[in-house]
Backbone as XML, in Angstrom:
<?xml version="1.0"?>
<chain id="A" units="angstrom">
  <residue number="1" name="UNK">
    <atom name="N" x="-2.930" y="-9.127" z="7.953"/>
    <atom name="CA" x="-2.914" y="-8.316" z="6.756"/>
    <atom name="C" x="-1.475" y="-8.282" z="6.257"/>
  </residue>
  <residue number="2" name="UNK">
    <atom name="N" x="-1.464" y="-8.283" z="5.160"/>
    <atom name="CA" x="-0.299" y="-8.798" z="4.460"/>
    <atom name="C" x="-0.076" y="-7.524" z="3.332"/>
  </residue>
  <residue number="3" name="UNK">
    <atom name="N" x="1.334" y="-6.485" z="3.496"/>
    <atom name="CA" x="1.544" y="-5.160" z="2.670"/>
    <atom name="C" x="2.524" y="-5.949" z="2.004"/>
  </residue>
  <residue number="4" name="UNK">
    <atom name="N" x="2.537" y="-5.646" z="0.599"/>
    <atom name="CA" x="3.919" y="-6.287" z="-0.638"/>
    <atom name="C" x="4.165" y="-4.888" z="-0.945"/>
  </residue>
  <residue number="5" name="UNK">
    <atom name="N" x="5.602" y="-4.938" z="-0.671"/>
    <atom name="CA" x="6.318" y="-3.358" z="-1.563"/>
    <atom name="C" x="7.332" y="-4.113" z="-2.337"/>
  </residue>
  <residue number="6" name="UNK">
    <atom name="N" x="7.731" y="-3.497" z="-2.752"/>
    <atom name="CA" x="8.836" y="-3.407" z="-3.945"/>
    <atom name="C" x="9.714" y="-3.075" z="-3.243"/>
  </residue>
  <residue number="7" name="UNK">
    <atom name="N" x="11.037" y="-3.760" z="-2.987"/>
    <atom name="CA" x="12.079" y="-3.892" z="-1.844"/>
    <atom name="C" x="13.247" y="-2.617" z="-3.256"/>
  </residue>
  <residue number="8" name="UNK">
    <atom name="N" x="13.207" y="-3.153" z="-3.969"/>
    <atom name="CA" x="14.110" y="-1.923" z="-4.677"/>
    <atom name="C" x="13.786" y="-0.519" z="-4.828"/>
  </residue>
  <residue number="9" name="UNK">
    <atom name="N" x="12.355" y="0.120" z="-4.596"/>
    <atom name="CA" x="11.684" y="1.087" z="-4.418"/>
    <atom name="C" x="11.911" y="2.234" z="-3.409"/>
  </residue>
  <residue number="10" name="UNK">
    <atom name="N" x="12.585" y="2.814" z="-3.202"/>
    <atom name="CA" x="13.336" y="3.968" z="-2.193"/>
    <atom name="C" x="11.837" y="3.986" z="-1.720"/>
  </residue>
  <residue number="11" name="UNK">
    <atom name="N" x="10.515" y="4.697" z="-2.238"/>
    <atom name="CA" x="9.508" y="5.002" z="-1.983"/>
    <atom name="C" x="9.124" y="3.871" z="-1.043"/>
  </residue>
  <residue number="12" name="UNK">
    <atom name="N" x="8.679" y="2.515" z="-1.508"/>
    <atom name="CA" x="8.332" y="1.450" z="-1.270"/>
    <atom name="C" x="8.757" y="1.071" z="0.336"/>
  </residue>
  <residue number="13" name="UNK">
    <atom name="N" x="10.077" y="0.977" z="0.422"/>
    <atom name="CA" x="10.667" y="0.431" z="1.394"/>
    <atom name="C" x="10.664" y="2.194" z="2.480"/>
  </residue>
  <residue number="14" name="UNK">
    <atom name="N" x="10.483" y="2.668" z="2.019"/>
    <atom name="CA" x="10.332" y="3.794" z="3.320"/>
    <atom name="C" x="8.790" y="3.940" z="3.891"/>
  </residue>
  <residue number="15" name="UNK">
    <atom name="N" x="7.700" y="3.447" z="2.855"/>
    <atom name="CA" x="6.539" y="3.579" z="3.677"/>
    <atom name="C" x="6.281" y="2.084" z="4.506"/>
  </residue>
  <residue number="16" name="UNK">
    <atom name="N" x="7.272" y="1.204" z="4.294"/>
    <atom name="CA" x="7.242" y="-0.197" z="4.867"/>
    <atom name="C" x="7.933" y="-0.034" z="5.885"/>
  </residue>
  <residue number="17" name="UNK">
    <atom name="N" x="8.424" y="1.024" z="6.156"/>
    <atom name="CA" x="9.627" y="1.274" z="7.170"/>
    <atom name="C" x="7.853" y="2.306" z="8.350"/>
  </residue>
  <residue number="18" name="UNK">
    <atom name="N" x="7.710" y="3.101" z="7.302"/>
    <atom name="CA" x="6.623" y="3.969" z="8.159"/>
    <atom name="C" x="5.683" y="3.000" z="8.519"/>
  </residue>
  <residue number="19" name="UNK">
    <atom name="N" x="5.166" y="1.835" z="8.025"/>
    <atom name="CA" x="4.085" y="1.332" z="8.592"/>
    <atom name="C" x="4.191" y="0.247" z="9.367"/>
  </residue>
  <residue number="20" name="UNK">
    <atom name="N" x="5.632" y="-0.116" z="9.612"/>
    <atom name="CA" x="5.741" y="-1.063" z="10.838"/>
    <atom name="C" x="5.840" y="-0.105" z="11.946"/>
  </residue>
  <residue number="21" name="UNK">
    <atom name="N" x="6.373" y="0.994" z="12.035"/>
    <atom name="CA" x="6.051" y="2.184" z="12.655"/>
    <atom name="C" x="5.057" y="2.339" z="13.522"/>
  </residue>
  <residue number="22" name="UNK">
    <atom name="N" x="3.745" y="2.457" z="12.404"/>
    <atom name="CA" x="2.751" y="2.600" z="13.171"/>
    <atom name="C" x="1.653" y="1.585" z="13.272"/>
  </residue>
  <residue number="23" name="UNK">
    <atom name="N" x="2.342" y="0.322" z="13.209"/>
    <atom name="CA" x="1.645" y="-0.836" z="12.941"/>
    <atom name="C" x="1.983" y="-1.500" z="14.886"/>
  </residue>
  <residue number="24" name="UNK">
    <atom name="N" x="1.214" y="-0.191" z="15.836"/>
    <atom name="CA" x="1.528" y="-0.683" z="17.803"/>
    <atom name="C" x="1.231" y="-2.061" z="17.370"/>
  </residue>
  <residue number="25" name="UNK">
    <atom name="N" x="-0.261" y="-2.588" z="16.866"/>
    <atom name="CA" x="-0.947" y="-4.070" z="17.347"/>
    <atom name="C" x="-0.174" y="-5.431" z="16.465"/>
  </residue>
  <residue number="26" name="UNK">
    <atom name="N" x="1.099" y="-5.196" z="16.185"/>
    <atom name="CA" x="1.585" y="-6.023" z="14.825"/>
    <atom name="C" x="0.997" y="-6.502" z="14.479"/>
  </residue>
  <residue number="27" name="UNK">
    <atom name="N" x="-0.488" y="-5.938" z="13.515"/>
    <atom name="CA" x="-1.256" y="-6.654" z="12.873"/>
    <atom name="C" x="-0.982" y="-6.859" z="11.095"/>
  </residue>
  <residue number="28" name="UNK">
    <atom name="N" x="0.450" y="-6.294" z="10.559"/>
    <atom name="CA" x="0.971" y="-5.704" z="9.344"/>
    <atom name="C" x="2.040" y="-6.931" z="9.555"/>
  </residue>
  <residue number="29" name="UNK">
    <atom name="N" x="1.877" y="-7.628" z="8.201"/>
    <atom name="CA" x="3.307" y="-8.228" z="7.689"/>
    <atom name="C" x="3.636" y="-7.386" z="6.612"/>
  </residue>
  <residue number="30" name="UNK">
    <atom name="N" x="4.570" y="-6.785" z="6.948"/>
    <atom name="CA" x="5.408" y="-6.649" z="5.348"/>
    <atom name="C" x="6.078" y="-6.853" z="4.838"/>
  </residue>
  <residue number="31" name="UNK">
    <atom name="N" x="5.907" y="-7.281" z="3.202"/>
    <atom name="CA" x="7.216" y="-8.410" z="2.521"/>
    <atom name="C" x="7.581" y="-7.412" z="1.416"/>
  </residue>
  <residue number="32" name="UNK">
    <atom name="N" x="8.319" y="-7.934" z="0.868"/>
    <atom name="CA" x="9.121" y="-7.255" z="-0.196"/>
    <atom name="C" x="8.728" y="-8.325" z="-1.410"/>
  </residue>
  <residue number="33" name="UNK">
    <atom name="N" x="8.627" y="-7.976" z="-2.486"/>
    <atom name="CA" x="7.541" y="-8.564" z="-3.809"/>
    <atom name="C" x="8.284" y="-10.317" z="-3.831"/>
  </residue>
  <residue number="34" name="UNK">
    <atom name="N" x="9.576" y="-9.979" z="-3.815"/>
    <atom name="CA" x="10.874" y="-11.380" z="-3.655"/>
    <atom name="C" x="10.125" y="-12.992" z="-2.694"/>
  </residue>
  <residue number="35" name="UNK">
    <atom name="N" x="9.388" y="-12.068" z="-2.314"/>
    <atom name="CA" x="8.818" y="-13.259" z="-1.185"/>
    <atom name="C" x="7.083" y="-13.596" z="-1.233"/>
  </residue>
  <residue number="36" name="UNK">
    <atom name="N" x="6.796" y="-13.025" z="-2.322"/>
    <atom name="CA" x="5.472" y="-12.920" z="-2.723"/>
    <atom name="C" x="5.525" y="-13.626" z="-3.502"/>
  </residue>
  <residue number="37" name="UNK">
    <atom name="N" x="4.649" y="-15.111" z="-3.586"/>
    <atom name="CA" x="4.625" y="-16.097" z="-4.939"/>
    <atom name="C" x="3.542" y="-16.284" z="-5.048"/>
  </residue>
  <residue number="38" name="UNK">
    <atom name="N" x="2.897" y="-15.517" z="-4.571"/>
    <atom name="CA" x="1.041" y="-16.219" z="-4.821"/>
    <atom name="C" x="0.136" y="-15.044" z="-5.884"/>
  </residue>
  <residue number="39" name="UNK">
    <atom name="N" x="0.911" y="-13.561" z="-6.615"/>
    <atom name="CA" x="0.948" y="-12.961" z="-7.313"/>
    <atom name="C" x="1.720" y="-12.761" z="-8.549"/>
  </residue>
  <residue number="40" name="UNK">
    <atom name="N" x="1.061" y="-12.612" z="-9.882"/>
    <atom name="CA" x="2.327" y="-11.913" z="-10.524"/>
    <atom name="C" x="2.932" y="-11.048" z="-10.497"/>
  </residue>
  <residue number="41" name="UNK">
    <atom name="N" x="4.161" y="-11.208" z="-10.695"/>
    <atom name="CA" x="5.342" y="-9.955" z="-10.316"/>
    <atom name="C" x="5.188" y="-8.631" z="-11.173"/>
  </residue>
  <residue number="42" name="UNK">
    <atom name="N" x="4.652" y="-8.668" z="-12.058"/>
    <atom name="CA" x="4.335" y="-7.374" z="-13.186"/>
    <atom name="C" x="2.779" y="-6.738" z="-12.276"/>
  </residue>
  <residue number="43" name="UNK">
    <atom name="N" x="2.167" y="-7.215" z="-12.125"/>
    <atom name="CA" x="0.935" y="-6.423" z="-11.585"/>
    <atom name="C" x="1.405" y="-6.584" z="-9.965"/>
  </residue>
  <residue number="44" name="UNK">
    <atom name="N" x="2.494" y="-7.306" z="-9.490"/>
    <atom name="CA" x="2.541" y="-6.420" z="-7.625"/>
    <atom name="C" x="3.875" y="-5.612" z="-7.930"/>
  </residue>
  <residue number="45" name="UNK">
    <atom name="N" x="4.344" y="-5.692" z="-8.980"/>
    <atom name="CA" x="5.518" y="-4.145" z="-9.455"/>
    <atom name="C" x="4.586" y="-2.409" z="-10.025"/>
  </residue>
  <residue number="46" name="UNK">
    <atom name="N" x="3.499" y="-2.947" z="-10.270"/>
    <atom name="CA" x="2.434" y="-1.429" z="-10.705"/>
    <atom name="C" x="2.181" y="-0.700" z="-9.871"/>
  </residue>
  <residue number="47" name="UNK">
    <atom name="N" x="1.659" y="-1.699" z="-8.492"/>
    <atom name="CA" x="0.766" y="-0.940" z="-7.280"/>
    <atom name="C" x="1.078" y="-1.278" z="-6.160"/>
  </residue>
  <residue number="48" name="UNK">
    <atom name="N" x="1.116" y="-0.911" z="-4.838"/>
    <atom name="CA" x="0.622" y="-1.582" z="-3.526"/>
    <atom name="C" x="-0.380" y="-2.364" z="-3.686"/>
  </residue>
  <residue number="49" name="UNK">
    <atom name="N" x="0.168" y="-3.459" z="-3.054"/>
    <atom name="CA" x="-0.571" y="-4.508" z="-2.482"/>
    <atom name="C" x="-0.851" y="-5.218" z="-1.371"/>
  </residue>
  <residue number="50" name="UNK">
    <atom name="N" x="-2.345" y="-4.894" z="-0.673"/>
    <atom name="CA" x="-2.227" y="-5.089" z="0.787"/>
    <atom name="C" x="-3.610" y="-6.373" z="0.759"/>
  </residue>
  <residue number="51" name="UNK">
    <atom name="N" x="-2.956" y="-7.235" z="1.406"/>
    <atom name="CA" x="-4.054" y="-8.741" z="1.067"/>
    <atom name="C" x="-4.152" y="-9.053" z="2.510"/>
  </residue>
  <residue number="52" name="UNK">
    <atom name="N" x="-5.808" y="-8.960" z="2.236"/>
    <atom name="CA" x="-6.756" y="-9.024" z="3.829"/>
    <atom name="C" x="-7.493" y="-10.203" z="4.042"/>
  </residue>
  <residue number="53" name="UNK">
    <atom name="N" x="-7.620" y="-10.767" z="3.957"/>
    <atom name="CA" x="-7.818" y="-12.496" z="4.202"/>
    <atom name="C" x="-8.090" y="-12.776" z="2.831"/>
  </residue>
  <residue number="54" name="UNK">
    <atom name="N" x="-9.087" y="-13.325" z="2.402"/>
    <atom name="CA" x="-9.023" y="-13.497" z="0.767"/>
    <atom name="C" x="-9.444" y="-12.350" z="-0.365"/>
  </residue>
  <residue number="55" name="UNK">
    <atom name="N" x="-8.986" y="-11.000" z="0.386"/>
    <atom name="CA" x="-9.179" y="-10.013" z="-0.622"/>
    <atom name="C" x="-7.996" y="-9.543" z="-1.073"/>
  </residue>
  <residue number="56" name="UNK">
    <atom name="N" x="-7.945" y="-8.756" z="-2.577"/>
    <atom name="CA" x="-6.104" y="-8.250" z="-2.767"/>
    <atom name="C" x="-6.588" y="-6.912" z="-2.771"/>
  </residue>
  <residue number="57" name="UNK">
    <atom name="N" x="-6.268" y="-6.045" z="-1.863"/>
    <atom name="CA" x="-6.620" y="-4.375" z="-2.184"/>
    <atom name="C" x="-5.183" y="-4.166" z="-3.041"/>
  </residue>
  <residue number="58" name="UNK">
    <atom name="N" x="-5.551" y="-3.387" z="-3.920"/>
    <atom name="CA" x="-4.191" y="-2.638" z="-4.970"/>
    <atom name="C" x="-4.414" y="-1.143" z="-5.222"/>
  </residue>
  <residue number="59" name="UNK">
    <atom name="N" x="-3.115" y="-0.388" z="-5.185"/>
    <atom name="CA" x="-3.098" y="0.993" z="-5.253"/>
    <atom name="C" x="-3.408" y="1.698" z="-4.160"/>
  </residue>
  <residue number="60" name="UNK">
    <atom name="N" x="-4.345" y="2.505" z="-4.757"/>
    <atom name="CA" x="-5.187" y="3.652" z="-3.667"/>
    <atom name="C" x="-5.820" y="2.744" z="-2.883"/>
  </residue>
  <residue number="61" name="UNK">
    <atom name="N" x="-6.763" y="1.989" z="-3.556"/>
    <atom name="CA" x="-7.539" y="0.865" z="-2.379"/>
    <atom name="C" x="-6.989" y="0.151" z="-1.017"/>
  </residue>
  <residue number="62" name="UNK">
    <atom name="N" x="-5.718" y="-0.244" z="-1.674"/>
    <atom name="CA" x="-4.245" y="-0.518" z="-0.626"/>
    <atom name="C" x="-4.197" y="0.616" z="0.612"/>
  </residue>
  <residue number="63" name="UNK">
    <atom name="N" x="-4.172" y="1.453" z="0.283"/>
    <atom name="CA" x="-4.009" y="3.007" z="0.825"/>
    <atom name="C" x="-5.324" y="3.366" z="1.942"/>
  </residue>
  <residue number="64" name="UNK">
    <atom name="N" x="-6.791" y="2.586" z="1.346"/>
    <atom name="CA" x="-7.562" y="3.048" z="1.845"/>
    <atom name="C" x="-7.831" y="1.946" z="3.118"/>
  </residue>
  <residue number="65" name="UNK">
    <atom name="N" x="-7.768" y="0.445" z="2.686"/>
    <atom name="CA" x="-7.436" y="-0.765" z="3.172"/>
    <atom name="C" x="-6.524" y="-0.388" z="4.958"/>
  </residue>
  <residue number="66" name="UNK">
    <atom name="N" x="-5.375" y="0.303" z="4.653"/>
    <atom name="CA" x="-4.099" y="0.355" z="5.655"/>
    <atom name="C" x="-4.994" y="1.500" z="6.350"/>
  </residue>
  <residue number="67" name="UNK">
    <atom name="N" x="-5.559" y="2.759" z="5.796"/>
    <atom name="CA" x="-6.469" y="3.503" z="6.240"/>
    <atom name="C" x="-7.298" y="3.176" z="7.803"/>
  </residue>
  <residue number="68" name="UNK">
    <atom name="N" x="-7.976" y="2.040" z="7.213"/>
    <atom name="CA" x="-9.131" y="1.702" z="8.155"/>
    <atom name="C" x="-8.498" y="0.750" z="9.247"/>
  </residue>
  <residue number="69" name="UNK">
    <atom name="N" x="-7.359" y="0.030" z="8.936"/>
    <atom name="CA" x="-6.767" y="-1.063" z="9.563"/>
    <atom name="C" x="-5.645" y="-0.100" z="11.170"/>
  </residue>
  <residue number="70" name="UNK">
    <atom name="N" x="-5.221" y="0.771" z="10.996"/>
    <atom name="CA" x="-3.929" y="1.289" z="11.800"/>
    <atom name="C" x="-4.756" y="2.342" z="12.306"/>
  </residue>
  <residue number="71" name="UNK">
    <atom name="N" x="-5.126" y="2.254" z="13.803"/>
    <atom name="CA" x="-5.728" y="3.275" z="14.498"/>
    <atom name="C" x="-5.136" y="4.687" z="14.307"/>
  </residue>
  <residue number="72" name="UNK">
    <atom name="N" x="-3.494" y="4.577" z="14.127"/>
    <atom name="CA" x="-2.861" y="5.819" z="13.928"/>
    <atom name="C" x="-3.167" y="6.720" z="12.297"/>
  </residue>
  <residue number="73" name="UNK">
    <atom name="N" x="-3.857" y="5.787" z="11.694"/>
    <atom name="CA" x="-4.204" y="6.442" z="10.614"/>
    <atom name="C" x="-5.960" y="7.039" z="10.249"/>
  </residue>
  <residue number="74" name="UNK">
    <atom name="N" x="-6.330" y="6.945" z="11.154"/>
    <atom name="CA" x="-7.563" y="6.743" z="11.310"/>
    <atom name="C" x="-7.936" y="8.053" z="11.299"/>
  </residue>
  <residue number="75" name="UNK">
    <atom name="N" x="-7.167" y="9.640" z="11.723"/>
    <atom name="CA" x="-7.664" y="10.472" z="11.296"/>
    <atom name="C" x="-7.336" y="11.132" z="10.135"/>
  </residue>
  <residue number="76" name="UNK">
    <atom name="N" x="-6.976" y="10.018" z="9.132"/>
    <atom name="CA" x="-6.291" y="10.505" z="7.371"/>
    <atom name="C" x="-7.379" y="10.004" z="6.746"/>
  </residue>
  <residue number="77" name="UNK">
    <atom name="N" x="-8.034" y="8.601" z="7.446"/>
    <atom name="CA" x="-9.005" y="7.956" z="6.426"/>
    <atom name="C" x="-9.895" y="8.847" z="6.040"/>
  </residue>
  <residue number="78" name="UNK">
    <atom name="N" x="-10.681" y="9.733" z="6.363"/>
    <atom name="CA" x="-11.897" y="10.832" z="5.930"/>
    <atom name="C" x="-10.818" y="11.613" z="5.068"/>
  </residue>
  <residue number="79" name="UNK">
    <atom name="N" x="-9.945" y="11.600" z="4.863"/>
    <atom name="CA" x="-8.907" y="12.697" z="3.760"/>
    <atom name="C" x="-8.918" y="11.980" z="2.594"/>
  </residue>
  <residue number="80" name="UNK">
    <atom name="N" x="-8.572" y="10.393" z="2.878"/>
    <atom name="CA" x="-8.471" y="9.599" z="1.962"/>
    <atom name="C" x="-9.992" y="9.340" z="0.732"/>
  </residue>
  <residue number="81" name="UNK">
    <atom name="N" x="-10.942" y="9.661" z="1.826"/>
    <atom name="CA" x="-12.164" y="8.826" z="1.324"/>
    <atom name="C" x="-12.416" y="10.328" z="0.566"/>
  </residue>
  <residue number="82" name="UNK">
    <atom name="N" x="-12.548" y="11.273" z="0.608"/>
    <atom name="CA" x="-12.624" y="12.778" z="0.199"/>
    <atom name="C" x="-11.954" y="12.562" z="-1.416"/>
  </residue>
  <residue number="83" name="UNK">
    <atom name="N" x="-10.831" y="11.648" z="-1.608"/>
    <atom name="CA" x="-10.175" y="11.431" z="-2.955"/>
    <atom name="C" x="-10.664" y="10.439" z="-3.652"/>
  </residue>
  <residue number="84" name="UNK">
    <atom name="N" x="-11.992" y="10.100" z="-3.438"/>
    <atom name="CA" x="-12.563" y="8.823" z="-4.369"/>
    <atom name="C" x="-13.165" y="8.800" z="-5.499"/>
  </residue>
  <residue number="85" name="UNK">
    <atom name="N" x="-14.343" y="10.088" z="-4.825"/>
    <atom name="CA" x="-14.981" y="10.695" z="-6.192"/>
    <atom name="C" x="-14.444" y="10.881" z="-6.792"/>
  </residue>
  <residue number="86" name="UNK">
    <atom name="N" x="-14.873" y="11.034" z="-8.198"/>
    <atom name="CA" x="-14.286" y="11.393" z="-9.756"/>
    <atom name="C" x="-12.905" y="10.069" z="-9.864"/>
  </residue>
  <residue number="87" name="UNK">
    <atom name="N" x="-12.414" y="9.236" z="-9.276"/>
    <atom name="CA" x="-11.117" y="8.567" z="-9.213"/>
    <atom name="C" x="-9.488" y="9.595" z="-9.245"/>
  </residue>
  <residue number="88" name="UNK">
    <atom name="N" x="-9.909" y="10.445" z="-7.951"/>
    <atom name="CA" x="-9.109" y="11.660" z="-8.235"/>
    <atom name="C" x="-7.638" y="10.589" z="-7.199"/>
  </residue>
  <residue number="89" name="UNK">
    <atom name="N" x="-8.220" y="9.990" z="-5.922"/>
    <atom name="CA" x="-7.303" y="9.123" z="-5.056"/>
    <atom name="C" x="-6.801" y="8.506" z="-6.289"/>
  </residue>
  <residue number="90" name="UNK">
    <atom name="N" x="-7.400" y="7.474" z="-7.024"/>
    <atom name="CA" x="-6.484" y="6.430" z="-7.838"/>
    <atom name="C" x="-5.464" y="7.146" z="-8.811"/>
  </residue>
  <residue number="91" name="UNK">
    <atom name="N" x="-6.434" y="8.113" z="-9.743"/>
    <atom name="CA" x="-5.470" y="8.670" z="-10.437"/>
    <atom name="C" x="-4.332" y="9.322" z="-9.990"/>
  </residue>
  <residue number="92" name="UNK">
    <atom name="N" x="-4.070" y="10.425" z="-8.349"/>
    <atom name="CA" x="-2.804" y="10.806" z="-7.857"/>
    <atom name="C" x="-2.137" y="9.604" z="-7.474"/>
  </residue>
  <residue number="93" name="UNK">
    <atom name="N" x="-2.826" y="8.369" z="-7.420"/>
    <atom name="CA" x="-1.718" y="7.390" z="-6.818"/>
    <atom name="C" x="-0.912" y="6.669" z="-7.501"/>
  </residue>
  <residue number="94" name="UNK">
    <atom name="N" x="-1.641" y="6.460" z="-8.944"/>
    <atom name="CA" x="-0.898" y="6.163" z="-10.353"/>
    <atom name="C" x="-0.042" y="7.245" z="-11.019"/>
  </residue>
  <residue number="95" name="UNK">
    <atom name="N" x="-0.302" y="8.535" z="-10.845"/>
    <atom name="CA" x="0.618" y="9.317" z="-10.825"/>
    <atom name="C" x="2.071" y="9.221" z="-10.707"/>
  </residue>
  <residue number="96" name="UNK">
    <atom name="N" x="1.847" y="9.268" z="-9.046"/>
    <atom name="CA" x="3.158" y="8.883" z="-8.204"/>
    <atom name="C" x="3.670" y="7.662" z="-8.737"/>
  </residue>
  <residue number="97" name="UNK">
    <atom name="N" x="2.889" y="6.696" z="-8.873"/>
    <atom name="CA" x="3.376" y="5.489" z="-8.960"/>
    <atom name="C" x="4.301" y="5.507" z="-10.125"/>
  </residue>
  <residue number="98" name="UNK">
    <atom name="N" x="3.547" y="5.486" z="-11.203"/>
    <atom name="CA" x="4.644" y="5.757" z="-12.665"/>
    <atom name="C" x="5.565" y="6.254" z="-12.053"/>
  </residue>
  <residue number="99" name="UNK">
    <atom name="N" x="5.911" y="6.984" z="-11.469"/>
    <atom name="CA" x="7.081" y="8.218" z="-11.419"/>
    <atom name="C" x="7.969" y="7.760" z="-9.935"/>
  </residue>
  <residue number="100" name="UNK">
    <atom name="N" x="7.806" y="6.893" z="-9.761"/>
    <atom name="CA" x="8.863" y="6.403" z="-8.527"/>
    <atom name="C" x="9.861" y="5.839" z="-8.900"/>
  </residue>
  <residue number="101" name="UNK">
    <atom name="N" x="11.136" y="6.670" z="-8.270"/>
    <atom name="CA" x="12.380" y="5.870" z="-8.574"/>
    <atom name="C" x="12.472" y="4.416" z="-8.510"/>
  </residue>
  <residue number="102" name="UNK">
    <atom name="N" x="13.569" y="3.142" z="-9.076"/>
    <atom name="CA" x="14.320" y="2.305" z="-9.121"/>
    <atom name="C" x="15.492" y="2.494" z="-8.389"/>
  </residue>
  <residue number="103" name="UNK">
    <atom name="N" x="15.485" y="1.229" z="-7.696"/>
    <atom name="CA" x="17.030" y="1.048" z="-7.245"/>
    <atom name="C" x="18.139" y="0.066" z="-8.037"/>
  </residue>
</chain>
């Protein structure tokens, strides 16, 4: 499984920092967008992007994706899935997203 952050992203690069963290089974590569050529750079600069064999999860889905994947997260996923209805998960995650600093 393959996480793309945005290496200039204070946000970005600290949850890439948290999820090698809790990534015990190193089953997580994470790259920084610079090293990502198999996407465009304007749509993997919008969202997380976490690519699971030939699927691209983006955003919240990303979120829900890393969810099911990291045993250590495994008791957030039922928190996560609780934010689906109505698109209340996507919309707080586009939220944030707009609103994350630049480096």
């Amino acid at each position: 499984m393959r996480v793309l952050i945005d290496g200039e992203c204070p946000y970005c690069r600290a949850l890439g920092r948290a999820l090698r963290a809790l990534d015990l089974g190193k089953a997580l590569r994470v790259e920084p967008l610079k090293e990502a050529q198999d996407l465009p750079r304007e749509e993997l600069l919008k969202a997380l992007h976490v690519l699971e064999g030939g699927r691209a999860h983006r955003g919240y889905a990303a979120l829900l994706a890393l969810g099911r994947r990291l045993p250590l997260l495994w008791p957030l996923h039922p928190l996560l899935l609780l934010l689906v209805p109505f698109g209340l998960g996507e919309g707080l995650y586009r939220f944030l997203a707009q609103r994350r600093p630049r480096a």
